[in-house]
N, CA, C and O atoms as CSV, one atom per row, in Angstrom:
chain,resi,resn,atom,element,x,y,z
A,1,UNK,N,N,117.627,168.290,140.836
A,1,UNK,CA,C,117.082,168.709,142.141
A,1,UNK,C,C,118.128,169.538,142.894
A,1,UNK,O,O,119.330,169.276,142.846
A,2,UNK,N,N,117.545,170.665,143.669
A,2,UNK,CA,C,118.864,171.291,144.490
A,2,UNK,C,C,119.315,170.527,145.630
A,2,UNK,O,O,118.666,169.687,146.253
A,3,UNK,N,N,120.135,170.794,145.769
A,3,UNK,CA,C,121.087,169.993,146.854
A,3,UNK,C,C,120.192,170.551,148.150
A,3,UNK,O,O,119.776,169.613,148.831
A,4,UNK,N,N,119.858,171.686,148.571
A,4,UNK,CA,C,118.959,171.752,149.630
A,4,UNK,C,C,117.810,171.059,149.611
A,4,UNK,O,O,117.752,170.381,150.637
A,5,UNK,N,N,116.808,170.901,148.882
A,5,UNK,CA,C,115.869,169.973,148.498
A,5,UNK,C,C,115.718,168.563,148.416
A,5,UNK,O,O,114.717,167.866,148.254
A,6,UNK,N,N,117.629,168.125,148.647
A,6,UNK,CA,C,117.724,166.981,148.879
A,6,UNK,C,C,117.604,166.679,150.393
A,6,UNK,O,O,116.859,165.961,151.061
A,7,UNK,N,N,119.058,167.857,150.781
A,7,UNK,CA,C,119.085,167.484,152.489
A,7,UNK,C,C,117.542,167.427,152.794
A,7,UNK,O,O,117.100,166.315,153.084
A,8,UNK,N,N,116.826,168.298,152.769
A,8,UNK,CA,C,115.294,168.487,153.297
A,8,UNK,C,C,114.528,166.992,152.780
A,8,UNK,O,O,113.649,166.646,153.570
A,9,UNK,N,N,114.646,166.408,152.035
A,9,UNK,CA,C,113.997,165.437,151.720
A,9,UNK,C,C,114.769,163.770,153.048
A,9,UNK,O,O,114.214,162.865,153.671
A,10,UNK,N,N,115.975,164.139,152.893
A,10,UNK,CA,C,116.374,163.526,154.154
A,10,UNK,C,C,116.431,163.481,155.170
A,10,UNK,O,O,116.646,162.488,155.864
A,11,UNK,N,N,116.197,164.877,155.584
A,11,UNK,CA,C,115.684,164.958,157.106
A,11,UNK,C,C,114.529,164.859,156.790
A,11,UNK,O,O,114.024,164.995,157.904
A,12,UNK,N,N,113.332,164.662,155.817
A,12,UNK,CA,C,112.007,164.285,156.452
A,12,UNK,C,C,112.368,162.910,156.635
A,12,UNK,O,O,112.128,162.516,157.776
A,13,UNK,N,N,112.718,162.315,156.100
A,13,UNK,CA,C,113.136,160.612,156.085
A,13,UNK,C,C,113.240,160.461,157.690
A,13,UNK,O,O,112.472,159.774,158.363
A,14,UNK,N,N,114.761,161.531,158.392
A,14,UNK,CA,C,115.129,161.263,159.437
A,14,UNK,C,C,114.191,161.324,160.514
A,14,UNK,O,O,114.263,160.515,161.439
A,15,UNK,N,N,113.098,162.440,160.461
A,15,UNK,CA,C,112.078,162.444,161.317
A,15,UNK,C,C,112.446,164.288,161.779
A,15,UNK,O,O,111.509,164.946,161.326
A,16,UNK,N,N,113.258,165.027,162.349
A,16,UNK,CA,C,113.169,165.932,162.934
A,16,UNK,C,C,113.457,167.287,161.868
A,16,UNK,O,O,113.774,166.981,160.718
A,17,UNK,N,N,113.415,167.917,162.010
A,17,UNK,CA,C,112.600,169.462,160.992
A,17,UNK,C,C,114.258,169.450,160.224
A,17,UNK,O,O,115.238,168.827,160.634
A,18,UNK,N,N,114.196,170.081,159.367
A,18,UNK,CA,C,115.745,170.138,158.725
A,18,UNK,C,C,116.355,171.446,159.390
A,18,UNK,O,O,117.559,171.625,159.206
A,19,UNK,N,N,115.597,172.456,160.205
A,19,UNK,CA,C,115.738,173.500,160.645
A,19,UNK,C,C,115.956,173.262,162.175
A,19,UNK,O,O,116.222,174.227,162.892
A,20,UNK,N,N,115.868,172.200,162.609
A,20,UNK,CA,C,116.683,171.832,163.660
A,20,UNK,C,C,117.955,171.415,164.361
A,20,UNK,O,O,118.504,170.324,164.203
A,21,UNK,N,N,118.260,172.132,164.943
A,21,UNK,CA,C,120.178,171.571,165.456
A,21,UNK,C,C,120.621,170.703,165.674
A,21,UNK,O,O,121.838,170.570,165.545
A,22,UNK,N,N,119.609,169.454,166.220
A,22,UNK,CA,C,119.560,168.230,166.433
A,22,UNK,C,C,119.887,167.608,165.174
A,22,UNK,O,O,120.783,166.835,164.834
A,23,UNK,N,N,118.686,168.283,164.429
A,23,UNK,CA,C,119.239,167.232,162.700
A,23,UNK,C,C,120.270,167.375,162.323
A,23,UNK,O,O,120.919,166.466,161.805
A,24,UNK,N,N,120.772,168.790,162.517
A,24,UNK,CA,C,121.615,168.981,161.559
A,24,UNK,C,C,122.702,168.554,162.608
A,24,UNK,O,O,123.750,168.621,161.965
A,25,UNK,N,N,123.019,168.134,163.936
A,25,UNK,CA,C,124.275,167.899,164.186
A,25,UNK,C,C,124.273,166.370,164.037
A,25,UNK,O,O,125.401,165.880,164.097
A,26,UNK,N,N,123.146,165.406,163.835
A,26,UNK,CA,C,123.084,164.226,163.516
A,26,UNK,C,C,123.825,164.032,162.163
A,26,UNK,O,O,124.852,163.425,161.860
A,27,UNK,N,N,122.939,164.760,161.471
A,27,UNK,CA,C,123.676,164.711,159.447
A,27,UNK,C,C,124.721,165.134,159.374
A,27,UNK,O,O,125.684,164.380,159.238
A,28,UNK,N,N,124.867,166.593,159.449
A,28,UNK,CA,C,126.387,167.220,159.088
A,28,UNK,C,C,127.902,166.009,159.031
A,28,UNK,O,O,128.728,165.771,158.150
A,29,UNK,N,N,127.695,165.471,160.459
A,29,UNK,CA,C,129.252,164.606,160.294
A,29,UNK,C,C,128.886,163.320,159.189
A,29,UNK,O,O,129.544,162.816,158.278
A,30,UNK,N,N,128.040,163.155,159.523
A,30,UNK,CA,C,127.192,161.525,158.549
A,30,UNK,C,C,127.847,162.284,157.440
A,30,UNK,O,O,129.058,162.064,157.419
A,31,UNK,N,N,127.349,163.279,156.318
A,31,UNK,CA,C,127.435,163.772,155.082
A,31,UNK,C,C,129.196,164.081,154.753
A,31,UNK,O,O,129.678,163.779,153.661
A,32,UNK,N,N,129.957,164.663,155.770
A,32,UNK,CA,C,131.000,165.247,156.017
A,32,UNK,C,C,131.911,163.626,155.813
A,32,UNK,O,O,132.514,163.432,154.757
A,33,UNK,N,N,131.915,162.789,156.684
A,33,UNK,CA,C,132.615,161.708,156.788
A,33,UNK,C,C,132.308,160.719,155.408
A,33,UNK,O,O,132.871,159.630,155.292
């Protein structure tokens, strides 16, 4: 599976669009740390 196809499968999990800034400033450090 691609690694984008993953994040996207986890932000549907998370609830908000994967194309959102919100998600992504929620995930980014989560994934990063």
């Amino acid at each position: 599976m691609e690694p984008a196809k993953q994040g996207r499968a986890v932000f549907a999990e998370a609830g908000p669009a994967p194309s959102s800034p919100a998600s992504r400033a929620l995930h980014a450090p989560a994934k990063r740390g």
